[in-house]
N, C-alpha and C positions, 0 to 999 in steps of 0.2 A: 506501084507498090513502094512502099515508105522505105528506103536501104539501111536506116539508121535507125537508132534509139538515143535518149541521153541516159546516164545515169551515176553513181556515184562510187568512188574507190573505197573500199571497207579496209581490206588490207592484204598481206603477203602471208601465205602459210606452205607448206610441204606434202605432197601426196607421195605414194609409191604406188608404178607401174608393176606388171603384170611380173616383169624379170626381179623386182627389187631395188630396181632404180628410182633413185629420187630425183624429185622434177619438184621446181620451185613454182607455186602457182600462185595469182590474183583473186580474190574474191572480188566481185562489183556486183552490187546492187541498180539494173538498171527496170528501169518504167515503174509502171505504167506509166505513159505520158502521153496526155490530151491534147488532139490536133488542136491548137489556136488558131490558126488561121492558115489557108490554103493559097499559093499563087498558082497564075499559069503564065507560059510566054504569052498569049492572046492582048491578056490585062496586064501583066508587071514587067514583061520582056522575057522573064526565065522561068523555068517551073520549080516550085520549093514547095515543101509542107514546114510549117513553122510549131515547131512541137515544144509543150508546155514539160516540166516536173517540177514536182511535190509543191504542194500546198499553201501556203502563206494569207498571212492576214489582208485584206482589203484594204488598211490604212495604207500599209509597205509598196503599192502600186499608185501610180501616177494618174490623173483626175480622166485625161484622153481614155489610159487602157482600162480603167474601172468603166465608161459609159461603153465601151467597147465590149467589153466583155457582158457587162448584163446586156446588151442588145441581142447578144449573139447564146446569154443563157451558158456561157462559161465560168467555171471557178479562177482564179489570181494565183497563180504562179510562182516561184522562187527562183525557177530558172528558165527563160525562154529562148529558145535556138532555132536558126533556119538549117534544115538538109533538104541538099539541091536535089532534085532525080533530072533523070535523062528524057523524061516524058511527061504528059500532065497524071498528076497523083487521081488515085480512084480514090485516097479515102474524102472525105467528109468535113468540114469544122463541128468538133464534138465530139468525132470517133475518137476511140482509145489506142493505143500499140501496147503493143506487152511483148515480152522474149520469146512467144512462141516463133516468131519470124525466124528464129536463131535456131539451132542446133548442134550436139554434136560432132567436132570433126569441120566447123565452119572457120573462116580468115578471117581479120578483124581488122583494120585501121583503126585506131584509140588515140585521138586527141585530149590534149589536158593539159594543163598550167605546171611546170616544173616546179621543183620548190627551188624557193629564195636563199641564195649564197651569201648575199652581203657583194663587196668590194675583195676581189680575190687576185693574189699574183699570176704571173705568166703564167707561171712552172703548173699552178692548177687549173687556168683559167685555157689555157690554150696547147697542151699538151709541153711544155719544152721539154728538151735535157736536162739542162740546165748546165753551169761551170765544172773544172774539176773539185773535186772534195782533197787538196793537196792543202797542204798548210799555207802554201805560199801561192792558192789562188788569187785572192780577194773578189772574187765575182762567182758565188757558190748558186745564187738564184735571180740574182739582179738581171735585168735585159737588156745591158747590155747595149751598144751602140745600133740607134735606130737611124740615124738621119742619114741624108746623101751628101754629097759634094758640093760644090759652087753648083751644077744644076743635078735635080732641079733645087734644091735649095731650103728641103721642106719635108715631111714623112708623110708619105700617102694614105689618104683616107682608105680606114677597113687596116690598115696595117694591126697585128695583133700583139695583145699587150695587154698589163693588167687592166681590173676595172668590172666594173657591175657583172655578175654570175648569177644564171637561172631566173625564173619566177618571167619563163618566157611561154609561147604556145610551141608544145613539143608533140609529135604524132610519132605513133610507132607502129610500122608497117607489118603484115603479116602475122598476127596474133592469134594461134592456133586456140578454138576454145579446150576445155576439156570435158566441161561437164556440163549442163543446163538445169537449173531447179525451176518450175514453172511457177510452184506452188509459194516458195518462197520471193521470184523476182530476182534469183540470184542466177551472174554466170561467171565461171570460174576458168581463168585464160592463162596459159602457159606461160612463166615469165614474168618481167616488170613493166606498169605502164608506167608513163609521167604524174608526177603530184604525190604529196602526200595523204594521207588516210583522210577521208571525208571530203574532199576534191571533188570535181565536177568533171564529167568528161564527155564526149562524143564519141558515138560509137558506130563505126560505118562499116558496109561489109569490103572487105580487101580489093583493092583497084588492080592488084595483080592478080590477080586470081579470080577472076567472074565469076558471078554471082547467079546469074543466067543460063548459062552452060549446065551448072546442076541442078536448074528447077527443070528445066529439059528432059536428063538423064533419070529426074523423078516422074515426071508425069510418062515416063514411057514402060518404065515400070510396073507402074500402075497399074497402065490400058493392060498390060500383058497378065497381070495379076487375073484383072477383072475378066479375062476373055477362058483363062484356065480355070478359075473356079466358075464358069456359067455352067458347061457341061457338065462337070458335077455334080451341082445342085438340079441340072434335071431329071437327071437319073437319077436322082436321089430320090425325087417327087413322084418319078413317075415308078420307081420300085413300090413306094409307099403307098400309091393308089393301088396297085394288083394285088400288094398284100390284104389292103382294107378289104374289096372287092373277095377277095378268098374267104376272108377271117368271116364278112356277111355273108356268104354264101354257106357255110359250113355252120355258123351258128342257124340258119335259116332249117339247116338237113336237120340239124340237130334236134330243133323247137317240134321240127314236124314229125320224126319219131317220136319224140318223147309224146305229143299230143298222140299219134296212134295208141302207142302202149298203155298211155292211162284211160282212152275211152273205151276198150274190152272190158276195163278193170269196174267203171263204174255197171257197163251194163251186167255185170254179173254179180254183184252186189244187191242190185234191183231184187232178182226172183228171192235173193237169200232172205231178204226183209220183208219180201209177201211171204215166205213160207214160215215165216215164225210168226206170221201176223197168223196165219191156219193153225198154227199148232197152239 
């Protein structure tokens, strides 16, 4: 089974909980989105389903994946992704995925494109303190002495500092959903992800939290459902047969009286109609 969807960030709005608490939530519009193509370890080393979303023109794809796609009787794309799974995928090149996978009360992993800062200082770019605010600082945000000594003689690489902010690939772990809309494609997640509104994201189910464990806890449910309402419904069936069996039986008594009491009735009507035929 597919652990992921793609889909796209609409925006940030406000609900309120049961107590009157407000809870800041996501809207995302994610799927439907069309298996494109299937791997398996066998053939490519790893297992992935490579999943298609939303629509785009045939010119906007490249000459390889247009013969590719009408080979295979598939529509072009606007955004194509691989999600890895743990095993070889059941679904199909063709099939669809839609949010029913999702529900309710599920964890999320949401990868997505930060947005773009520009060129930013320390003080924002890397958390500092920065200087004192006295009049006779002179070093209120500046950073200040980086280099070492005679050795080694040089500021080590990753040292932080100003310099290019965001517009990177950010995931954000455990993302409680809230609510699922099937009909619309929408699901709505606790919180902020990465990017701004109309952003592209991936959307996997939580690695700390298995995914597995409560298809589990579902299907035993289930069975348990299914074995409490069998006996029910046979007595249900088999009340329904002895009353049928009765309600015939009694319409049957019924037919046959009443057929008694109307055939005195005619033979006595007989002699009444020869004796006026006499008079």
């Amino acid at each position: 089974m597919v652990k992921g969807i793609l889909g796209k960030k609409l925006g940030m709005s406000q609900i309120f909980d049961e107590k009157g608490d407000k809870i800041p939530v996501t809207v995302i519009e994610a799927g439907p989105c069309q298996v494109q193509q299937v791997k398996t370890a066998e053939k490519d080393g790893y297992n992935a389903v490579q999943l298609g979303f939303e629509d785009t023109r045939e010119s906007r794809t490249k000459k390889p994946q247009r013969e590719y796609l009408k080979r295979n009787k598939l529509t072009p794309k606007k955004v194509v992704r691989e999600i890895r799974c743990d095993e070889a995928p059941e679904e199909k090149t063709g099939d669809m995925v839609t949010i029913k996978l999702f529900q309710k009360g599920d964890y999320l992993d949401i990868s997505g494109t930060s947005k773009g800062k520009g060129f930013q200082g320390g003080m924002k770019r890397c958390g500092w303190a920065g200087g004192k605010e006295s009049h006779g600082s002179m070093s209120h945000r500046v950073p200040g002495s980086i280099g070492a000594s005679s050795y080694p003689s040089k500021v080590d690489k990753g040292h932080p500092g100003p310099g290019h902010l965001g517009n990177g690939k950010v995931t954000v772990q455990n993302v409680e959903i809230i609510d699922v809309d099937t009909e619309s494609n929408l699901i709505v997640v606790k919180g902020a992800i990465p990017g701004a509104n109309g952003n592209y994201i991936t959307i996997r189910f939580a690695k700390k939290k298995p995914f597995a464990e409560r298809v589990i806890v579902e299907e035993e449910q289930q069975a348990e459902e299914e074995k409490a309402e069998e006996p029910a419904e046979a007595g249900e069936t088999a009340s329904g047969s002895v009353e049928e069996t009765q309600s015939d039986g009694q319409s049957e008594k019924e037919r046959s009286e009443k057929g008694q009491d109307e055939e005195p009735e005619a033979e006595k009507e007989e002699p009444k109609d020869g004796n006026e035929e006499k008079s």
